[in-house]
C-alpha angles and dihedrals in degrees: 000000000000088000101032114088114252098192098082101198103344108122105213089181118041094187096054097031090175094069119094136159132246119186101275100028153350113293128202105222091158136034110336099172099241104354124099117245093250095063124118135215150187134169137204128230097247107050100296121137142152139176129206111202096184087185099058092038080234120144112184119188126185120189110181133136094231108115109208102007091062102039096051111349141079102310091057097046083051104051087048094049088051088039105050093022 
């Protein structure tokens, strides 16, 4: 149940509709680029973020001090595209 979302259909995010929650962290149940569906998620609110694909056996972390950028913006799309292919 902690990572199983728990939403149903409701979308949080309109601009990313494949992300969900679970009660302990953000699931992937749609299209995640290159992460599988079952991957996990959480962010900081200065910039902190990691993903846990357990599919593809991938654990991306990304430490920065830049609040929003490295929570949900460029930075984060391009460590994942290095990082899944």
């Amino acid at each position: 149940m902690m990572m199983a979302n728990q939403l149903g259909d409701l979308k949080p995010d309109p601009d990313d509709p494949g992300w969900g929650f679970g009660y302990g962290a953000g699931i992937l149940g749609g299209d995640g680029g290159g992460l599988s569906t079952s991957t996990w998620t959480w962010v900081g609110a200065y910039g902190h973020v990691f993903f846990v694909d357990p599919i593809s056996a991938t654990t991306i972390v990304v430490l920065t001090n830049t609040a929003f950028e490295g929570v949900n913006g460029q930075l984060v799309d391009d460590v994942d595209d290095a990082a899944t292919g």
